[in-house]
KEROLUM-717337 format. One record per residue (C-alpha): residue in one letter; y, z, x. Coordinates in steps of 0.5 Angstrom, whole numbers, plus 500, padded with zeros to 3 digits. Each point is the difference from the previous one (the first is absolute). Layout:
# KEROLUM-717337
<node><rest>A</rest><north>Y</north><up>Z</up><east>X</east></node>
...
***
This chain:
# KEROLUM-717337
<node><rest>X</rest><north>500</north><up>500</up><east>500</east></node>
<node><rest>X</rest><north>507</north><up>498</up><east>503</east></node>
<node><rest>X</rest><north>504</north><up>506</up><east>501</east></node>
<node><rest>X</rest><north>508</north><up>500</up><east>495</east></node>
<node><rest>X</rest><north>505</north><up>497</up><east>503</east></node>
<node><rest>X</rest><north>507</north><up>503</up><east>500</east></node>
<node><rest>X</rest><north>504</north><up>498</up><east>495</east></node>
<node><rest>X</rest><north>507</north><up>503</up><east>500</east></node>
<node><rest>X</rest><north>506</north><up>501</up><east>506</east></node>
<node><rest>X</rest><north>501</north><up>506</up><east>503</east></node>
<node><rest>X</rest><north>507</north><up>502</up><east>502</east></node>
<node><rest>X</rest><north>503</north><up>503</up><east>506</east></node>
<node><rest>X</rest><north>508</north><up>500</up><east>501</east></node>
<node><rest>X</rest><north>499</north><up>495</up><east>506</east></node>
<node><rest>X</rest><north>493</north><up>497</up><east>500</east></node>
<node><rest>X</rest><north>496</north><up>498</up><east>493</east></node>
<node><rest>X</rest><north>492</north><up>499</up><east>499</east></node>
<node><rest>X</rest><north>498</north><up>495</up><east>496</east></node>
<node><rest>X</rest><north>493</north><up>497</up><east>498</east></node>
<node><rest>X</rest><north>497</north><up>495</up><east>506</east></node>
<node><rest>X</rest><north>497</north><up>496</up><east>495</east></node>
<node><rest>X</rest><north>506</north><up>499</up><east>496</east></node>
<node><rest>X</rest><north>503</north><up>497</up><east>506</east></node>
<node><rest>X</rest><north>500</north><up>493</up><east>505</east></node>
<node><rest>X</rest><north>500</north><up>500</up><east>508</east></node>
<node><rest>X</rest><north>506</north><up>498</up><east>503</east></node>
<node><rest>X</rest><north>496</north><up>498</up><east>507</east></node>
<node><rest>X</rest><north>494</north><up>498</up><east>501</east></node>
<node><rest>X</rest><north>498</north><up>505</up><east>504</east></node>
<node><rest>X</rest><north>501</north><up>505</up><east>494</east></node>
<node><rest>X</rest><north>496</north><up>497</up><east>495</east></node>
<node><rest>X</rest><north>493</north><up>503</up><east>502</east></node>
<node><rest>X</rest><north>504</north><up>507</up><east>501</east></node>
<node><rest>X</rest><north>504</north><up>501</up><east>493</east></node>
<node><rest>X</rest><north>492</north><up>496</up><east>497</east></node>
<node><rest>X</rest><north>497</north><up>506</up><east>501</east></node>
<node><rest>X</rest><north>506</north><up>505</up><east>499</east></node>
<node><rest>X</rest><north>501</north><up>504</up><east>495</east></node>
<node><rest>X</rest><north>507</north><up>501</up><east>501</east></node>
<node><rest>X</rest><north>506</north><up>496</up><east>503</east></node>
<node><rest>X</rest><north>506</north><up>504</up><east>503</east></node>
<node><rest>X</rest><north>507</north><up>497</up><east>500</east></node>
<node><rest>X</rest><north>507</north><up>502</up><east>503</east></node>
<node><rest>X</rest><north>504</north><up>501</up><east>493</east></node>
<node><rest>X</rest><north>506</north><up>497</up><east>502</east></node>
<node><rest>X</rest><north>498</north><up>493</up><east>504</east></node>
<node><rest>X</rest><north>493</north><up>499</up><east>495</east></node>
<node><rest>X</rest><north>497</north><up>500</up><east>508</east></node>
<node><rest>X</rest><north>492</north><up>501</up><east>499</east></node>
<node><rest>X</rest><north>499</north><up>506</up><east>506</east></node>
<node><rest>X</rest><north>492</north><up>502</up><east>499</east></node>
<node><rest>X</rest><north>494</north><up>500</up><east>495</east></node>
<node><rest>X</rest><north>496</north><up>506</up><east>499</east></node>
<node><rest>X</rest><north>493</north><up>500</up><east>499</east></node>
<node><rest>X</rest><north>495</north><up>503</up><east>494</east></node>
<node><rest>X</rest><north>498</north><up>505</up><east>506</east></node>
<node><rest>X</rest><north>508</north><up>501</up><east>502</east></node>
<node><rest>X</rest><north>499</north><up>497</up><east>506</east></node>
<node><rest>X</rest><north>508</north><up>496</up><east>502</east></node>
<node><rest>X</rest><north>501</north><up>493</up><east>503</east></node>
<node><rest>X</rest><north>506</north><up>498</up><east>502</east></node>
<node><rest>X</rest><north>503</north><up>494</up><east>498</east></node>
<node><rest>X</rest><north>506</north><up>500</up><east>504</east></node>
<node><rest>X</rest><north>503</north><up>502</up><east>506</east></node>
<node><rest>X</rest><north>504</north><up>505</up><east>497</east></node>
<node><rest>X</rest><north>494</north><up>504</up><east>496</east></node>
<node><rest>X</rest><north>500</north><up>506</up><east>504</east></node>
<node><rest>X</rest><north>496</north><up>506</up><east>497</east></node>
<node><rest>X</rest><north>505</north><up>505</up><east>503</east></node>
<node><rest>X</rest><north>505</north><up>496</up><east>495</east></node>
<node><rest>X</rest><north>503</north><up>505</up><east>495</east></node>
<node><rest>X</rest><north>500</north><up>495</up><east>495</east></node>
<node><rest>X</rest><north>493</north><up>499</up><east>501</east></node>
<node><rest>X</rest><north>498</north><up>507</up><east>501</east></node>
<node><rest>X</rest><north>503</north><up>500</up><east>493</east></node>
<node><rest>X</rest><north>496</north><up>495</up><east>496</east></node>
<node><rest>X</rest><north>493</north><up>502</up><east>503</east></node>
<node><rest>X</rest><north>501</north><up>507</up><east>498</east></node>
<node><rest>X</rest><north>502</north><up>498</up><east>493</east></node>
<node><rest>X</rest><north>493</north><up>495</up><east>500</east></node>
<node><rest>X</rest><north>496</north><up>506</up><east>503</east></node>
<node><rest>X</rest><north>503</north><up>506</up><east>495</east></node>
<node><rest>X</rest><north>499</north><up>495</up><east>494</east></node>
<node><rest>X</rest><north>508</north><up>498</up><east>499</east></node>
<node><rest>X</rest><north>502</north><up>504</up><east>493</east></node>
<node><rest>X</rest><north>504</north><up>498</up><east>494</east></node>
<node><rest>X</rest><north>508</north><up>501</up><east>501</east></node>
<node><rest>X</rest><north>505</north><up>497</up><east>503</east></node>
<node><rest>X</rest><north>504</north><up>499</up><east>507</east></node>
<node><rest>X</rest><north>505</north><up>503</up><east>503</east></node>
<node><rest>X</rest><north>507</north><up>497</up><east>499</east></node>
<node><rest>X</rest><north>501</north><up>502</up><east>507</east></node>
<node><rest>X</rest><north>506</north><up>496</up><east>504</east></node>
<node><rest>X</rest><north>501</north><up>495</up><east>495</east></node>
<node><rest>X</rest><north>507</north><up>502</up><east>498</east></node>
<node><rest>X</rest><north>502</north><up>500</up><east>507</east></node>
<node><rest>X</rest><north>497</north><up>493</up><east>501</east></node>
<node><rest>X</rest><north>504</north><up>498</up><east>494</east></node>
<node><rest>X</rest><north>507</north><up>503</up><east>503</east></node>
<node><rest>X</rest><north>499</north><up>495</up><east>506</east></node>
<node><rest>X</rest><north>498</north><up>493</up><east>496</east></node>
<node><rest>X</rest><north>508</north><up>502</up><east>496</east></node>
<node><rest>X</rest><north>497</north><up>502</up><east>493</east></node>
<node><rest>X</rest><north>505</north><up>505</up><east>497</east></node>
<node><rest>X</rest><north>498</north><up>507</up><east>499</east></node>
<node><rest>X</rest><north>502</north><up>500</up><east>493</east></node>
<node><rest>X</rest><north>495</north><up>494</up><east>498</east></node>
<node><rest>X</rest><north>494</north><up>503</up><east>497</east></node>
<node><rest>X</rest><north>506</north><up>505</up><east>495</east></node>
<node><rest>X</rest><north>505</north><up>494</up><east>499</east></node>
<node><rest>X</rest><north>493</north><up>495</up><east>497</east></node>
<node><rest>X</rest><north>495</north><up>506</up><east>497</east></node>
<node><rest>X</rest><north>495</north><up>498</up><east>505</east></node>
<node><rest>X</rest><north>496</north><up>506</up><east>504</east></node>
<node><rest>X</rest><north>496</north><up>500</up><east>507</east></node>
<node><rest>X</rest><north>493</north><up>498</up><east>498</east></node>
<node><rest>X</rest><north>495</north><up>503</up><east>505</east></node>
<node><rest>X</rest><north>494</north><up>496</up><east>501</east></node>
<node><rest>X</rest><north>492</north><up>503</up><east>498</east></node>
<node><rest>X</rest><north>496</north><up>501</up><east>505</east></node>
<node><rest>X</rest><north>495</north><up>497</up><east>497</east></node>
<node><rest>X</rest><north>500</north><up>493</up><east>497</east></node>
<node><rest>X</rest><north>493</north><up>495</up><east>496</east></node>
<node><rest>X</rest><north>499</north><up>493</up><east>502</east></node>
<node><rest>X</rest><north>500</north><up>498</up><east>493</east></node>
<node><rest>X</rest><north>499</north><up>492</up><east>503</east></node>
<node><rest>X</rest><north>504</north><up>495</up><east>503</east></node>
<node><rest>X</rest><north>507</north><up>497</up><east>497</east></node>
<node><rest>X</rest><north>502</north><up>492</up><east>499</east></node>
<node><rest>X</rest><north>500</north><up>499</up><east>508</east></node>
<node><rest>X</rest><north>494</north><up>503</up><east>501</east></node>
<node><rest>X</rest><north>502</north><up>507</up><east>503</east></node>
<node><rest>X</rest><north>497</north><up>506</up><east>499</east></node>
<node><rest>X</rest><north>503</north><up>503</up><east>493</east></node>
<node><rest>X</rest><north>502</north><up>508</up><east>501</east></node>
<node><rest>X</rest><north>501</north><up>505</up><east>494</east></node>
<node><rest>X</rest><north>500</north><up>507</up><east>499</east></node>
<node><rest>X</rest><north>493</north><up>502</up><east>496</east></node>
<node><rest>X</rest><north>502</north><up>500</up><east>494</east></node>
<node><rest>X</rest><north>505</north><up>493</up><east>500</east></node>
<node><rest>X</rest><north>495</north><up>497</up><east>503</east></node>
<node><rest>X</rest><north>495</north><up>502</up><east>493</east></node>
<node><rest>X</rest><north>506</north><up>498</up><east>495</east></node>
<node><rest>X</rest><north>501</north><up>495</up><east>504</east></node>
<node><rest>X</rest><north>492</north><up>497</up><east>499</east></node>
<node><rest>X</rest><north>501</north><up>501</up><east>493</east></node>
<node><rest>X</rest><north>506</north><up>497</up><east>499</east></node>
<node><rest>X</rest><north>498</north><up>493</up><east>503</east></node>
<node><rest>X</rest><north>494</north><up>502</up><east>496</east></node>
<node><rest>X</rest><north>503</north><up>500</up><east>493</east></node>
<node><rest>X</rest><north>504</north><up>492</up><east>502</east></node>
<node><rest>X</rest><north>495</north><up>497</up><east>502</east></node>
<node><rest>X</rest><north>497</north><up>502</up><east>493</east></node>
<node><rest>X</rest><north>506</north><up>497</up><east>497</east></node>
<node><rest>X</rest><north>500</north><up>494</up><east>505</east></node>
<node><rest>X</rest><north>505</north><up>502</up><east>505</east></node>
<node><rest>X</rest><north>500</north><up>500</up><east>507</east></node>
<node><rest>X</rest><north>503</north><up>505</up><east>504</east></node>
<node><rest>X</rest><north>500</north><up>501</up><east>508</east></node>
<node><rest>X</rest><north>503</north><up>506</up><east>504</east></node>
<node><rest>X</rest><north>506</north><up>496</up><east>505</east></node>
<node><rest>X</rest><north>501</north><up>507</up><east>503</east></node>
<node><rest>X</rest><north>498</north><up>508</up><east>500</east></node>
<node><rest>X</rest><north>500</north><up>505</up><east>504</east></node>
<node><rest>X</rest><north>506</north><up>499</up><east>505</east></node>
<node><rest>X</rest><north>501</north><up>506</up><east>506</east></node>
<node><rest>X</rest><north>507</north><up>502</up><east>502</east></node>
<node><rest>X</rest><north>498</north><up>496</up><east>507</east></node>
<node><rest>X</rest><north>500</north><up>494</up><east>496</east></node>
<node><rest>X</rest><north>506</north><up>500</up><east>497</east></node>
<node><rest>X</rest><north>503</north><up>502</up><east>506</east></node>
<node><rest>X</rest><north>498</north><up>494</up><east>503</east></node>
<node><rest>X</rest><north>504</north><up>496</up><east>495</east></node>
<node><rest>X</rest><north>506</north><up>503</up><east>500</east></node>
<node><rest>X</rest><north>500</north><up>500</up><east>507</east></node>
<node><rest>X</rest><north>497</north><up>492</up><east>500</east></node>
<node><rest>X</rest><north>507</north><up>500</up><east>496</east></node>
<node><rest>X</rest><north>505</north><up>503</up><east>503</east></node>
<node><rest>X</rest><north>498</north><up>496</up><east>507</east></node>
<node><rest>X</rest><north>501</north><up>494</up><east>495</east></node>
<node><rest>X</rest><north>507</north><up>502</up><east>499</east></node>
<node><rest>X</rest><north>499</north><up>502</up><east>494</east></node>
<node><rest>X</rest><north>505</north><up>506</up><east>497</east></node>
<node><rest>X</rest><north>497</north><up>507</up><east>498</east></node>
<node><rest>X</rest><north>503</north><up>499</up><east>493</east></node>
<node><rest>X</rest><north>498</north><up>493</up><east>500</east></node>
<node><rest>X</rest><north>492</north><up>502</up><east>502</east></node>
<node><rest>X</rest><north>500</north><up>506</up><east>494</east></node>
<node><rest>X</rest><north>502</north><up>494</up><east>494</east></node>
<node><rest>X</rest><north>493</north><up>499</up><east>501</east></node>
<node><rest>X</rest><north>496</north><up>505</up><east>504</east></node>
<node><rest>X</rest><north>500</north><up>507</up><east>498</east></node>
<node><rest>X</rest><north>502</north><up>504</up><east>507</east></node>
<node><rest>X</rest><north>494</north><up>503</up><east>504</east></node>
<node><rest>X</rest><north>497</north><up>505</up><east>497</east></node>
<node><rest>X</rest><north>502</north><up>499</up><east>494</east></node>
<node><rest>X</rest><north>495</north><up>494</up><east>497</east></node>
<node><rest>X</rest><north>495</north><up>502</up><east>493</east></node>
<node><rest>X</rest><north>496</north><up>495</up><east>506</east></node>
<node><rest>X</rest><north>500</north><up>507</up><east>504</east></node>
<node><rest>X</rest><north>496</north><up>505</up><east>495</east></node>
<node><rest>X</rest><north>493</north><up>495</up><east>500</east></node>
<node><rest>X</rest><north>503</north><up>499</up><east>492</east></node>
<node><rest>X</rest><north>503</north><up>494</up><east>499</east></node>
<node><rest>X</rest><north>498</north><up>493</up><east>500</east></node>
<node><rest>X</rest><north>503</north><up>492</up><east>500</east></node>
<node><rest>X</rest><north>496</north><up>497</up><east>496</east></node>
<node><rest>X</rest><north>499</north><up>492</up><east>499</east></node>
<node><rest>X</rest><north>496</north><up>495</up><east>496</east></node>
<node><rest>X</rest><north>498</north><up>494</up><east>504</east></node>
<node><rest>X</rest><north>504</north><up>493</up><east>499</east></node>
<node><rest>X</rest><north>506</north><up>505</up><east>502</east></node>
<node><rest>X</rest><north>504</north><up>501</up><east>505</east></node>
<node><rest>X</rest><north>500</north><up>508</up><east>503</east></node>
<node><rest>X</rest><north>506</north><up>504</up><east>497</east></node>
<node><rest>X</rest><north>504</north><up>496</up><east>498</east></node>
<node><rest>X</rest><north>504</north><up>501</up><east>493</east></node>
<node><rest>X</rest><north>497</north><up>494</up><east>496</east></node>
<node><rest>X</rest><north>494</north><up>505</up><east>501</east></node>
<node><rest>X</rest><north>503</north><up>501</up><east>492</east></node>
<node><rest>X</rest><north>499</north><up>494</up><east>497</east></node>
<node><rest>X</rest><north>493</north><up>500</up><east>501</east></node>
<node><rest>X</rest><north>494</north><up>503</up><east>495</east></node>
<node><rest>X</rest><north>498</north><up>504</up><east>505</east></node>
<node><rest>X</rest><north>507</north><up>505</up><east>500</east></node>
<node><rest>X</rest><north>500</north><up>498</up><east>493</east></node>
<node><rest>X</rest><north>493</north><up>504</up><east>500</east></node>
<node><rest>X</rest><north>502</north><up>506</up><east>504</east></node>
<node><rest>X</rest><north>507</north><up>501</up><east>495</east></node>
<node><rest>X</rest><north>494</north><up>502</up><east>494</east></node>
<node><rest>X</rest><north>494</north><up>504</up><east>504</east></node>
<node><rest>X</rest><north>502</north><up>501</up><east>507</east></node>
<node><rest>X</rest><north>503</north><up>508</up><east>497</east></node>
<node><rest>X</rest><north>492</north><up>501</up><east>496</east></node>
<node><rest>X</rest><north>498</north><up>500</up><east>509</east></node>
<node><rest>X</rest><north>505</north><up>505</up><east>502</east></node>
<node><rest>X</rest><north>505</north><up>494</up><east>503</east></node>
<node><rest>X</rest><north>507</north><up>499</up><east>499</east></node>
<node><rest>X</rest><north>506</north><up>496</up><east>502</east></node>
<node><rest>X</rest><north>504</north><up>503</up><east>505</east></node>
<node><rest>X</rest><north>505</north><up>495</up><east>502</east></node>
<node><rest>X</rest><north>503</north><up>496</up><east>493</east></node>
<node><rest>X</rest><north>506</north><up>497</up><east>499</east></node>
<node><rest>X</rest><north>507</north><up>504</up><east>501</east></node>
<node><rest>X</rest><north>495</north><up>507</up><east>503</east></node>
<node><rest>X</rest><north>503</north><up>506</up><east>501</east></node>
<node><rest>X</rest><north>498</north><up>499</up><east>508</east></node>
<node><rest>X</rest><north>504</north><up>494</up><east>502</east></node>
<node><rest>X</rest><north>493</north><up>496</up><east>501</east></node>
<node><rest>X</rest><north>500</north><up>493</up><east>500</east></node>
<node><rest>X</rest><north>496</north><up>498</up><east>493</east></node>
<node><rest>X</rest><north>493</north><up>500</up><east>502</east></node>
<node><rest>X</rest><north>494</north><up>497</up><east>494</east></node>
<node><rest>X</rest><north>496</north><up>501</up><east>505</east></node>
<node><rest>X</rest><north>500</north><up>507</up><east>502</east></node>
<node><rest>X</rest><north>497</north><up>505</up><east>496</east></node>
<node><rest>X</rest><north>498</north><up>507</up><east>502</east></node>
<node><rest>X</rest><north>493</north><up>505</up><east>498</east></node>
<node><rest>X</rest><north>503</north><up>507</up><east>495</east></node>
<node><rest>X</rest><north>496</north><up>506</up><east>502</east></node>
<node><rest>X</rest><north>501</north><up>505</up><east>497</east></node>
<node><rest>X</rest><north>505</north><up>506</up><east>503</east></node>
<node><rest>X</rest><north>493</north><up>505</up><east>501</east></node>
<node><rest>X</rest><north>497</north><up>494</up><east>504</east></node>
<node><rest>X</rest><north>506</north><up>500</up><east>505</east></node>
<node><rest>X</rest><north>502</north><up>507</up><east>501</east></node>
<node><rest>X</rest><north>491</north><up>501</up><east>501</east></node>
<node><rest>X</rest><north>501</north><up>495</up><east>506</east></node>
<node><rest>X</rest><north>507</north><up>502</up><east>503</east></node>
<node><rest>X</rest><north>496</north><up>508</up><east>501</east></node>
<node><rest>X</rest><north>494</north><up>497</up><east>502</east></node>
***
């Protein structure tokens, strides 16, 4: 009998585990090791794969930089040793990474938005349009089964554009954007600063349907938005950026977010 696969993204502040199997080799020297891994470790802020572990917790590095004495490393191999617990990260030093990219102090206050930690642990709950592997807390990634489910029934096709979404990664496309010479007031037009994305909390989804475009407004005008409108809220997910939001969030169609109830959320963050 073969033996169960992991099948969820454990979190670190600096490095992430992830399911081998869910992922491709980036050499060819590599494709044997992440073959017969369980985990893949990757450095959060560059998506650069370090090591692989395997089911006898034996570390093969995979780059130079993989060096077990790595805090980051240390880290993430003692949370897949403990067995990662539900809850939530630390916030740690973002607010301060925040001041230096040029955010204003008062932006969470002056557009209702709250800092969103990151779960510690998160379900591979498939693959995206783009064929990446899709991440979603436990219980969205259920109502989001469910959800696609219930279209399908009805003839809809839905596809996840995007989930889980950490703070390195927004990072990386605020700066991609500054460097481009873009405004700090131009970039949150469309981009929710980092640390301040539904994306973040593992609960928020992009969704599509095949034949068009990846969030784009004419999402609305399809039978797919038109389905979500009546019997997205029966599965717990609601619209979070209409028109004229209270957030000053550009009208996303495509962007809905999994409600869970209050006791769930104060559960996690004491975990």
């Amino acid at each position: 009998m073969s033996r169960p696969r992991p099948s969820e993204l454990v979190n670190g502040p600096e490095v992430d585990a992830v399911p081998a199997h869910a992922f491709r080799a980036r050499a060819n020297a590599d494709a044997r090791r992440l073959a017969a891994a369980d985990w893949l470790l990757r450095r959060k802020r560059d998506g650069r794969y370090l090591a692989t572990v395997d089911a006898r917790g034996r570390v093969q590095p995979l780059h130079p930089q993989a060096r077990r004495h790595d805090p980051g490393l240390l880290d993430i191999l003692a949370r897949l040793e403990a067995g990662a617990p539900d809850g939530l990260l630390p916030i740690g030093p973002l607010q301060g990474l925040l001041r230096s990219l040029g955010v204003p102090g008062d932006y969470g206050p002056r557009h209702g938005l709250a800092l969103v930690p990151e779960p510690a642990r998160l379900a591979l709950a498939g693959r995206d349009r783009f064929g990446r592997p899709l991440f979603l807390a436990h219980r969205t990634a259920g109502a989001w089964q469910r959800l696609r489910d219930a279209a399908r029934r009805d003839g809809v096709v839905l596809e996840a554009i995007s989930g889980f979404r950490g703070h390195h990664y927004q990072l990386g496309i605020f700066r991609r954007k500054l460097a481009r010479g873009q405004r700090v007031a131009d970039i949150l037009a469309v981009n929710a600063a980092p640390g301040y994305s539904e994306h973040h909390s593992g609960r928020a989804l992009d969704i599509g349907t095949p034949g068009e475009p990846a969030a784009e407004e004419s999402f609305e005008s399809t039978p797919a938005f038109a389905w979500l409108r009546h019997h997205a809220g029966a599965f717990g997910f609601r619209l979070s950026y209409p028109r004229d939001n209270p957030h000053g969030i550009t009208y996303e169609p495509w962007h809905w977010y999994h409600v869970v109830p209050d006791q769930d959320v104060r559960s996690a963050s004491a975990a």
